[in-house]
C-alpha positions in Angstrom: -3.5 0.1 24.9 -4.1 -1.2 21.4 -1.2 -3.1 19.7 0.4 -1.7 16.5 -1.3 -4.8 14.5 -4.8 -3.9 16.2 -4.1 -0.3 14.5 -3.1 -2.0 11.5 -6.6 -4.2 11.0 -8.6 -0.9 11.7 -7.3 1.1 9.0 -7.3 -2.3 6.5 -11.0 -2.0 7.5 -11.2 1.8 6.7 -9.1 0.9 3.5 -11.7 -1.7 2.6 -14.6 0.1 3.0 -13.6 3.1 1.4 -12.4 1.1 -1.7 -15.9 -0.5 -1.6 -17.7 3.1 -1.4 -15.3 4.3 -4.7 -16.4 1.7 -6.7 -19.9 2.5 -6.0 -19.7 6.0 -7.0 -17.5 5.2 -10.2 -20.2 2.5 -11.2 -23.4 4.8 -11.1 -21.1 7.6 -12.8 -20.8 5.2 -15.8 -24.4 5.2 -16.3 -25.4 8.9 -15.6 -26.1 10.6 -18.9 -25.7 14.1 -17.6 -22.2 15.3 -17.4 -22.0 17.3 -14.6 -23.6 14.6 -12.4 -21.4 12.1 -13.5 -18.1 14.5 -13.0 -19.3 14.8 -9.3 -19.7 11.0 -9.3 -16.1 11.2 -10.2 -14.8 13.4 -7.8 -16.5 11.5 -5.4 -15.2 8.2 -6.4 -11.6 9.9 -6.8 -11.7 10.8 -3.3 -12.5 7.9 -1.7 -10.0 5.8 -4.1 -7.6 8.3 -2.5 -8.8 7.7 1.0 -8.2 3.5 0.8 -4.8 4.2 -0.7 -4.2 6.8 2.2 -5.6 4.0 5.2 -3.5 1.6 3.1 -0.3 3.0 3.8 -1.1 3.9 6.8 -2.1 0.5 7.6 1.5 -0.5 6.6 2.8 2.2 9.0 1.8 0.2 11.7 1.8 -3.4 10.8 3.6 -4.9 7.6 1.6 -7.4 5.5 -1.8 -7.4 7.8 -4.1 -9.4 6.1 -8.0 -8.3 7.5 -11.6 -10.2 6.6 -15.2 -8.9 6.5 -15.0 -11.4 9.5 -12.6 -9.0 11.5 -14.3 -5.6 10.2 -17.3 -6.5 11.8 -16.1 -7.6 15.0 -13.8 -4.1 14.8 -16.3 -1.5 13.8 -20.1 -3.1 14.0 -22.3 -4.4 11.5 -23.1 -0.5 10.4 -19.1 -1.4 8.4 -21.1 -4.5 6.5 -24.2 -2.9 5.9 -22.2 -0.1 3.9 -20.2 -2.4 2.0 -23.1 -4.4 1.2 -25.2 -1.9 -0.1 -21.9 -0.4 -2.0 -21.5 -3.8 -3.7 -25.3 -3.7 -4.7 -24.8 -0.7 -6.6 -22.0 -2.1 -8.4 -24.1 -5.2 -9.3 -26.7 -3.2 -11.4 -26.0 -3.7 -15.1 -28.1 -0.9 -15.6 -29.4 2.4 -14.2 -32.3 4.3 -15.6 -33.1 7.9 -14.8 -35.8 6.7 -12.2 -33.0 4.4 -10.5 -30.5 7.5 -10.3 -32.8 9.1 -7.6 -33.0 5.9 -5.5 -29.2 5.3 -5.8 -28.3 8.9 -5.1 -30.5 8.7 -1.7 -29.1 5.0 -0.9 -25.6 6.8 -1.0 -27.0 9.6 1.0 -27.6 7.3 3.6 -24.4 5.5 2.9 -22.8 8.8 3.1 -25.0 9.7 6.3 -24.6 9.3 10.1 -24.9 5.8 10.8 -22.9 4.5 7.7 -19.6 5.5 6.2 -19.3 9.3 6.9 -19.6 9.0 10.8 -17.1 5.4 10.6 -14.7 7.7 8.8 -14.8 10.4 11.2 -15.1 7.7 14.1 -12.3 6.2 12.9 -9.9 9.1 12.0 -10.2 10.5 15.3 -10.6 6.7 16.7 -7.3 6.1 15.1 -5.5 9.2 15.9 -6.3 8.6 19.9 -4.9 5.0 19.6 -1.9 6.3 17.7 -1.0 9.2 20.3 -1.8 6.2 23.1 1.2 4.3 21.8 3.4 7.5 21.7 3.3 7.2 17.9 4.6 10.4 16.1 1.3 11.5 14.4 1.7 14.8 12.8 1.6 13.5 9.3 -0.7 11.0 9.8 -3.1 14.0 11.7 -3.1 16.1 8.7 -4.2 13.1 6.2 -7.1 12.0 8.5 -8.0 15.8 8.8 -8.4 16.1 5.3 -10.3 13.1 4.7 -12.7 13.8 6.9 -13.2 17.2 5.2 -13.3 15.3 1.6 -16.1 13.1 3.4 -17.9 16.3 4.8 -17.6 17.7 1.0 -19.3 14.4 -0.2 -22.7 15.2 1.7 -22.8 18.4 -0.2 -22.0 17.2 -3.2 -24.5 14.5 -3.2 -27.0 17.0 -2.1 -26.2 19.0 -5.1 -26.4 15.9 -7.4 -30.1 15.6 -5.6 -31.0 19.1 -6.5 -30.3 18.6 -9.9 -32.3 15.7 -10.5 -35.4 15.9 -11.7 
């Protein structure tokens, strides 16, 4: 049975790489002269803002004052967590994005967004964390609906992204 500190450091990861995935989003919105595509950017950003908040409380739930590293986050969810918050802190190293960038970046976030990166960690981890939680006879109801929805927000983000691919030219 995981210890409430253990619970603690997996949703400081979560919290980290989610904050790292916002920025990414907010930083290619900044450059995106069309406004529609940058208003999904946006949203997309907003979410996931909203999602490191949410696994930061949470976090606090469990554990008071856990302090995690990239150290622990690797040895806790694989280097799939690093590889997403490198490429995230990529993005938001570009001083510039040109039309013919925008493509690349919006695929490099589909795959960020895809399978083996930061969609299927969230969903691994909500429902990850939710077992663990139940496991310790934690009272989870609240907690279950937040996780629920933000692995519908991060269901919604493939589609959007999708979207934002369709409208490029």
């Amino acid at each position: 049975m995981a210890a409430s500190s253990d619970l603690g450091k997996i949703l400081q990861c979560s919290r980290l790489l989610e904050r790292s995935v916002a920025e990414a989003y907010e930083h290619i919105a900044q450059f995106v002269g069309d406004k529609i595509i940058g208003g999904l950017l946006r949203y997309v950003a907003r979410d996931s803002f909203k999602h490191a908040e949410c696994f930061g409380l949470m976090a606090e739930l469990f554990s008071q004052d856990i302090g995690v590293c990239a150290e622990d986050c690797v040895k806790i969810w694989g280097e799939s967590w690093l590889a997403t918050v490198k490429d995230a802190k990529k993005i938001c190293e570009k001083a510039e994005i040109g039309p013919a960038d925008l493509k690349s970046l919006i695929n490099g976030l589909e795959r960020i967004e895809g399978l083996a990166a930061e969609e299927y960690l969230t969903i691994l981890h909500a429902k990850l964390i939710e077992w663990m939680a139940e496991s310790e006879n934690a009272n989870l109801a609240l907690l279950r609906t937040v996780l629920n929805w933000i692995v519908e927000d991060e269901e919604r983000h493939k589609k959007i992204l999708k979207i934002i691919g369709d409208l490029l030219p």
